[in-house]
C-alpha positions as YAML, in Angstrom:
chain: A
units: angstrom
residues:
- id: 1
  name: UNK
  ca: [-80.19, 186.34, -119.85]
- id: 2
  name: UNK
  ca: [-80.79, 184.56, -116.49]
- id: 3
  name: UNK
  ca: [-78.84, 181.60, -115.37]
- id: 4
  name: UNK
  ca: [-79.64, 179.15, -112.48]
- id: 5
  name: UNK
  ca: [-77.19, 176.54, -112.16]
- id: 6
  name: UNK
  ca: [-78.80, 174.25, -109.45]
- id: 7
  name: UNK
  ca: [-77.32, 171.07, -107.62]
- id: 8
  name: UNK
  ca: [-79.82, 169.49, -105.78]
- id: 9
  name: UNK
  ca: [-81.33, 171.38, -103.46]
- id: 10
  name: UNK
  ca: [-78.64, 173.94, -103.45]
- id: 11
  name: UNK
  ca: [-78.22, 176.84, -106.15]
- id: 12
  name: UNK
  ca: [-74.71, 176.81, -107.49]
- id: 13
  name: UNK
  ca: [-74.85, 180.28, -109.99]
- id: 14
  name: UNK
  ca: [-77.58, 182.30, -110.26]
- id: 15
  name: UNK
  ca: [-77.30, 185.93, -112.21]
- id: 16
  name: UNK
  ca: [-77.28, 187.52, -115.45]
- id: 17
  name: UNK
  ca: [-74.67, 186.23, -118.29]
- id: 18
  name: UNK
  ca: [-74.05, 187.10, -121.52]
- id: 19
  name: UNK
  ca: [-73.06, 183.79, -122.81]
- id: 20
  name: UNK
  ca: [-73.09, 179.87, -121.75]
- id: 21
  name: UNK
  ca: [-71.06, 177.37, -123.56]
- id: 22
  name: UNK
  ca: [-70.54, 173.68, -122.72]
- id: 23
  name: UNK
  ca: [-70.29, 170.07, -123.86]
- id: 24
  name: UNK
  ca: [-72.28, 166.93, -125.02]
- id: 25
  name: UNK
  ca: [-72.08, 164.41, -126.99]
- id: 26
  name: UNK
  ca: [-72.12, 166.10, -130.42]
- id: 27
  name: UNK
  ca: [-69.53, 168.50, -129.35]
- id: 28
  name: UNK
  ca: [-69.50, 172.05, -127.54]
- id: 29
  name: UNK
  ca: [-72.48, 174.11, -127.69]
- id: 30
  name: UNK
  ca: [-73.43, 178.03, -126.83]
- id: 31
  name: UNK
  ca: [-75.87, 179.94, -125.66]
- id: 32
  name: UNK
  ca: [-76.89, 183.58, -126.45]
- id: 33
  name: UNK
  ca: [-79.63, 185.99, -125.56]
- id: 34
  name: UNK
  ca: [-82.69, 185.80, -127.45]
- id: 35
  name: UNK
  ca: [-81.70, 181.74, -128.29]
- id: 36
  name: UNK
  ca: [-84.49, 179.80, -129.60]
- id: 37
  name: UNK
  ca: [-85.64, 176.91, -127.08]
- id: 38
  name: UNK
  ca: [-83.66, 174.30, -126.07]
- id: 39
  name: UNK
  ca: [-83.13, 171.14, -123.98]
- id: 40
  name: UNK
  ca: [-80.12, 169.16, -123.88]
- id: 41
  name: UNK
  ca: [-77.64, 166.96, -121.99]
- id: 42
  name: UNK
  ca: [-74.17, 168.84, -120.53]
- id: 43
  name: UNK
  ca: [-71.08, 167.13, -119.41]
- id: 44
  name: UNK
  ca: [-68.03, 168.56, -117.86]
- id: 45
  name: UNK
  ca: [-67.45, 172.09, -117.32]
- id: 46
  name: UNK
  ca: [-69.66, 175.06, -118.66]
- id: 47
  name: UNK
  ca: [-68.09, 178.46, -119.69]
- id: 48
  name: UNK
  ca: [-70.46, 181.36, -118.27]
- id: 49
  name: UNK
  ca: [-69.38, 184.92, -119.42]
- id: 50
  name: UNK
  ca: [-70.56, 188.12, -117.67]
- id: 51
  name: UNK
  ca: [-69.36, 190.74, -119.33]
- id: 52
  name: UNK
  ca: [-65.48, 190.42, -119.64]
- id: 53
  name: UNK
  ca: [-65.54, 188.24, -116.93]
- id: 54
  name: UNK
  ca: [-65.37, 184.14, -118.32]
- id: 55
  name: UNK
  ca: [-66.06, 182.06, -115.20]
- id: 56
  name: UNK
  ca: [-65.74, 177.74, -115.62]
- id: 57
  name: UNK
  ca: [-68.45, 175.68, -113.38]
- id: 58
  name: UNK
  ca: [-68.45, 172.26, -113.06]
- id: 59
  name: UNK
  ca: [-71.45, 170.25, -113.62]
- id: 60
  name: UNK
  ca: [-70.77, 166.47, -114.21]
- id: 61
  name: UNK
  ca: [-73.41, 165.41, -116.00]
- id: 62
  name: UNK
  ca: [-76.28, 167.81, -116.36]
- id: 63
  name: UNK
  ca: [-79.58, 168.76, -118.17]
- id: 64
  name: UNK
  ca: [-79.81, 172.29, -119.52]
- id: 65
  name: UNK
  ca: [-82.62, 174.25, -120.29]
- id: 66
  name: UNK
  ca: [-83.35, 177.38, -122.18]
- id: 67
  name: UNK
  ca: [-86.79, 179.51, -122.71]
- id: 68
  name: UNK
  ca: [-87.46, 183.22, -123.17]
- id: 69
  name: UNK
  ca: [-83.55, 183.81, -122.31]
- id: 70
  name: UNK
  ca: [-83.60, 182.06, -118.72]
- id: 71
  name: UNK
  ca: [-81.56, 179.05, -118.84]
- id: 72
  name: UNK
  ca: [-81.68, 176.45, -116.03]
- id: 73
  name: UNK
  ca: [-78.75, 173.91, -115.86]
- id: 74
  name: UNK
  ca: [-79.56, 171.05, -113.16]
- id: 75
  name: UNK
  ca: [-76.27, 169.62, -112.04]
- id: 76
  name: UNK
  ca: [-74.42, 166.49, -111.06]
- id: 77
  name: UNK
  ca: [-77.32, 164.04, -112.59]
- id: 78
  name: UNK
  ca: [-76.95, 160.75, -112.23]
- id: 79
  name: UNK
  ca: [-75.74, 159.48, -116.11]
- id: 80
  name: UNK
  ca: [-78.12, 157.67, -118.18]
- id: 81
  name: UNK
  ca: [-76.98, 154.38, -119.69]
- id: 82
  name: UNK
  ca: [-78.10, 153.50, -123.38]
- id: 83
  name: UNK
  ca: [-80.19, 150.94, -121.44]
- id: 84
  name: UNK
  ca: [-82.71, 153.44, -119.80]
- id: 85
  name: UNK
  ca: [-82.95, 155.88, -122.82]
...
């Protein structure tokens, strides 16, 4: 599957992974190929595995999104308080 990690304007990761795991507020979460859609809040670091290869990227507080195995992760968000959601 594809994975874009993007900060801003600038692209952090971008390339084929097996696997994505990460963080939020229910505990840690993964990503596989072929995973049904999804949209959810990251925190911290995410694990991205290519092969044997396990790489850690930090994102502060992101948004991750997943569709038709291409996930995009937008970085470094600013964190919403239980006032704005």
């Amino acid at each position: 599957m594809q994975l874009t990690i993007i900060d801003g304007k600038k692209t952090l990761f971008n390339d084929e992974v097996k696997a994505i795991s990460g963080n939020n507020k229910l505990g840690k979460f993964s990503l596989l190929q072929d995973h049904a859609r999804f949209i959810g809040i990251v925190h911290g670091d995410v694990e991205v595995r290519r092969g044997r290869q396990l790489t850690k990227i930090d994102v502060g507080y992101g948004l991750v999104h997943c569709k038709e195995n291409i996930v995009r992760i937008f970085a470094h968000l600013p964190e919403l308080t239980e006032a704005a959601t």
